[in-house]
N, C-alpha and C positions, 0 to 999 in steps of 0.2 A: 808568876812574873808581875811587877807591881804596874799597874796602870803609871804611875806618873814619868817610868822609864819613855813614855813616847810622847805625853802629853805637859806642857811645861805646867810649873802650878801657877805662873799666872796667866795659865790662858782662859778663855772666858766666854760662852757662847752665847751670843747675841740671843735676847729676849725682847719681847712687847717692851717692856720699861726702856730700852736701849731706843726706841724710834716714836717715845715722847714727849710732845713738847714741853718742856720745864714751865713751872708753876711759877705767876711773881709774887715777889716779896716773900716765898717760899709756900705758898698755897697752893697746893695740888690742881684747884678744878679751875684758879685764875690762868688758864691755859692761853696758846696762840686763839682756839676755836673763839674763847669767848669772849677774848677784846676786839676779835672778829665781829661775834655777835652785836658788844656794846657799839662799834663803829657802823654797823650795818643801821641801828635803831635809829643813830643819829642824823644817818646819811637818810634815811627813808622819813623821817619825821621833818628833816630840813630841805627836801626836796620838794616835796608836797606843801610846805609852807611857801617855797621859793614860788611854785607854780603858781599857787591859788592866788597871791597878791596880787592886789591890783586888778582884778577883772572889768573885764572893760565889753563893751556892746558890740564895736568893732575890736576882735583878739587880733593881737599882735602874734610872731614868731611861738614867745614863748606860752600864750595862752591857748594856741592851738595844739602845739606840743601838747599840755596838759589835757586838753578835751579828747584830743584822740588818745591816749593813755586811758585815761578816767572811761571815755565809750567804750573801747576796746571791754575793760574789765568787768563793766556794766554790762554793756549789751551780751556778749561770750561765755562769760563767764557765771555772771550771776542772775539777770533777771531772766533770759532765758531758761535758765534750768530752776529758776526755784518759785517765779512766777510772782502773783500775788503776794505784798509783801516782803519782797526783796529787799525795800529799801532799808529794813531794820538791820539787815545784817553785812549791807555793802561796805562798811566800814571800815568793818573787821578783814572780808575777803581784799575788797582794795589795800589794806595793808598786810594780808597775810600772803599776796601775790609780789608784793611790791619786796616785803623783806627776803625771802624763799629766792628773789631772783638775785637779787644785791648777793649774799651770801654763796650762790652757787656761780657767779661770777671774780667772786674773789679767788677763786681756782686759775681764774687766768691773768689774773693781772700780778705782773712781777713782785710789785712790793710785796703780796701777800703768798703765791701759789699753793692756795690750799683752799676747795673749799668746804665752807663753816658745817655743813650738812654732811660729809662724808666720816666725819666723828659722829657715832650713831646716838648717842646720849642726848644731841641739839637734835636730832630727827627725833626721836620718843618723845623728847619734851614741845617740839610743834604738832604731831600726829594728838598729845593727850589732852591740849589745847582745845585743838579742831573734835576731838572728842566730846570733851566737857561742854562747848558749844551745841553740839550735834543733842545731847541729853537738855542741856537748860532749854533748848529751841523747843523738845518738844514738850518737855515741861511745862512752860509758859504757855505753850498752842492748846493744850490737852489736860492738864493737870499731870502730877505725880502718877496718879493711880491707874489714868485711862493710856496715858502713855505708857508704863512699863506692862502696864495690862497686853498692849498690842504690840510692842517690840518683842514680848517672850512668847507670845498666843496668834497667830494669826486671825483673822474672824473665819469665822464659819468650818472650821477644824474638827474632825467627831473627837469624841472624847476618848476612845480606843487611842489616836495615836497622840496625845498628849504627851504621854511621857518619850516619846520620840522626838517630837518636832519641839517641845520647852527647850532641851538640853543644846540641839541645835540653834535654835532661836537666839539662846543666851549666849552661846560660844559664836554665833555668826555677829550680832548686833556688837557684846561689848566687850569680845577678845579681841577675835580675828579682824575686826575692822579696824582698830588702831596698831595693833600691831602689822598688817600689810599695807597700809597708810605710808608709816613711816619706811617701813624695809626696801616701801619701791623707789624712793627719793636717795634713802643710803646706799641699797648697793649702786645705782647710776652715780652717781656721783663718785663713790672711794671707786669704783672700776675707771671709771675716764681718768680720776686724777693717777692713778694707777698706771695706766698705760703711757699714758703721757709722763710719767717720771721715770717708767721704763728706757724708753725711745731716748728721755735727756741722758740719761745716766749709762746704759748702753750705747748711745751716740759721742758722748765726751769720752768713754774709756778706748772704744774701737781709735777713734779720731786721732789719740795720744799714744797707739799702740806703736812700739818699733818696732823693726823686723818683716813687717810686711805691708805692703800700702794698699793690696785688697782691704784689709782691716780699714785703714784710714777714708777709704772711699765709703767701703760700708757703714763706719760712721757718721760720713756727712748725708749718707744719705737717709741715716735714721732722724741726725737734728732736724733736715728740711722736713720729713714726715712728723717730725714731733710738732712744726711750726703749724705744720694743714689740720693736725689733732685740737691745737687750742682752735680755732674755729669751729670745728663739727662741738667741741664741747663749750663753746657761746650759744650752739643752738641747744644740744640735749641741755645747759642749766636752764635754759628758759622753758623749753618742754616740761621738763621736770615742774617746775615753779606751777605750768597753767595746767598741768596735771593735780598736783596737789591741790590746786584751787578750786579747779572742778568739782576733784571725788568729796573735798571738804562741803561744797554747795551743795551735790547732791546728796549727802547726808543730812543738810540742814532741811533739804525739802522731802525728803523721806520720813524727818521727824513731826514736821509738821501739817505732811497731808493729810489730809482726813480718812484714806484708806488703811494707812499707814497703825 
């Protein structure tokens, strides 16, 4: 019996490409994510300029704003953990905290409900970043040679288990560490925006269902819980954000200690 007896031929079954954002000007990777990304750069480089103008001896509103921002990320986040020499690289984290949150906040705001980070391609390419930092840091602290010397070697290791602890060494420092980097930023993120487009879309259909008004109550009561969801995921994008900024620090001060 021929298959198309049951199935029409132009039926069609939903694929990944079907829940794509379309490319502009017809370019594949000029996607929704990365005019996301481009507006994110803009918004964080224009924020930070807004703030720092003008400093004054007596801060105003908006200069305090800035110093508790700018503390916060300093004291927390980076000179605490990386100690000595922090200032070299507060720049970087001050804007890799600043953009990581912008991006994971566009998940909740209307114009955009998506965010930038839950496309895992923009999380690989900020984890390979914070990687490439993680390596030049200790390059520059150590040289080439003494640094990859003691990221694949521990000190004082017998030479029996060499060939045990090398192979680890190498798969712990410069696999697994950018790739669980980025995985723990993407899956929180595509799961909240997940759930939350669950609750709307399960919410709208229950809400418009005829025939029974249990449905319709259990719809409003999914939109209300969808509404409680964008707040818990204002806090997990910012979690996320000083997570990644953290593990980012404490690579850079793992590369650079002297034990290290």
């Amino acid at each position: 019996m021929s298959h198309g007896l049951f199935v029409p031929l132009e039926y069609h079954t939903p694929g990944l490409d079907d829940f794509r954002y379309p490319g502009t000007f017809g370019v594949s990777w000029m996607d929704k994510p990365f005019w996301q990304a481009i507006i994110a750069t803009v918004i964080v480089i224009g924020l930070w300029l807004w703030l720092s103008h003008s400093m004054k001896v007596v801060p105003g509103k908006r200069q305090v704003f800035a110093e508790y921002c700018y503390n916060f990320i300093r004291n927390s986040l980076v000179r605490d953990i990386i100690g000595t020499g922090y200032r070299r690289w507060l720049p970087y984290l001050v804007a890799l905290f600043s953009f990581i949150l912008v991006n994971n906040w566009f998940g909740e705001l209307f114009v955009f409900m998506f965010p930038t980070f839950s496309h895992v391609g923009y999380v690989y390419g900020m984890a390979l970043v914070s990687w490439v930092v993680y390596i030049a840091a200790g390059i520059q602290a150590k040289g080439p040679l003494k640094f990859f010397k003691n990221s694949i070697l521990p000190p004082d290791v017998p030479v029996a288990l060499w060939i045990l602890i090398i192979p680890l060494e190498i798969l712990s420092n410069f696999i697994t560490r950018p790739v669980t980097l980025a995985l723990r930023l993407f899956v929180n993120m595509f799961a909240g925006h997940l759930i939350i487009l669950i609750f709307l879309v399960g919410g709208g259909y229950l809400l418009t269902y005829a025939g029974n008004p249990l449905y319709n109550v259990t719809g409003v009561v999914s939109i209300i819980f969808s509404v409680a969801l964008f707040g818990l995921e204002l806090f997990v994008g910012f979690l996320q954000a000083y997570v990644f900024t953290v593990l980012s620090a404490q690579y850079v001060s793992t590369s650079i200690s002297a034990e290290h």
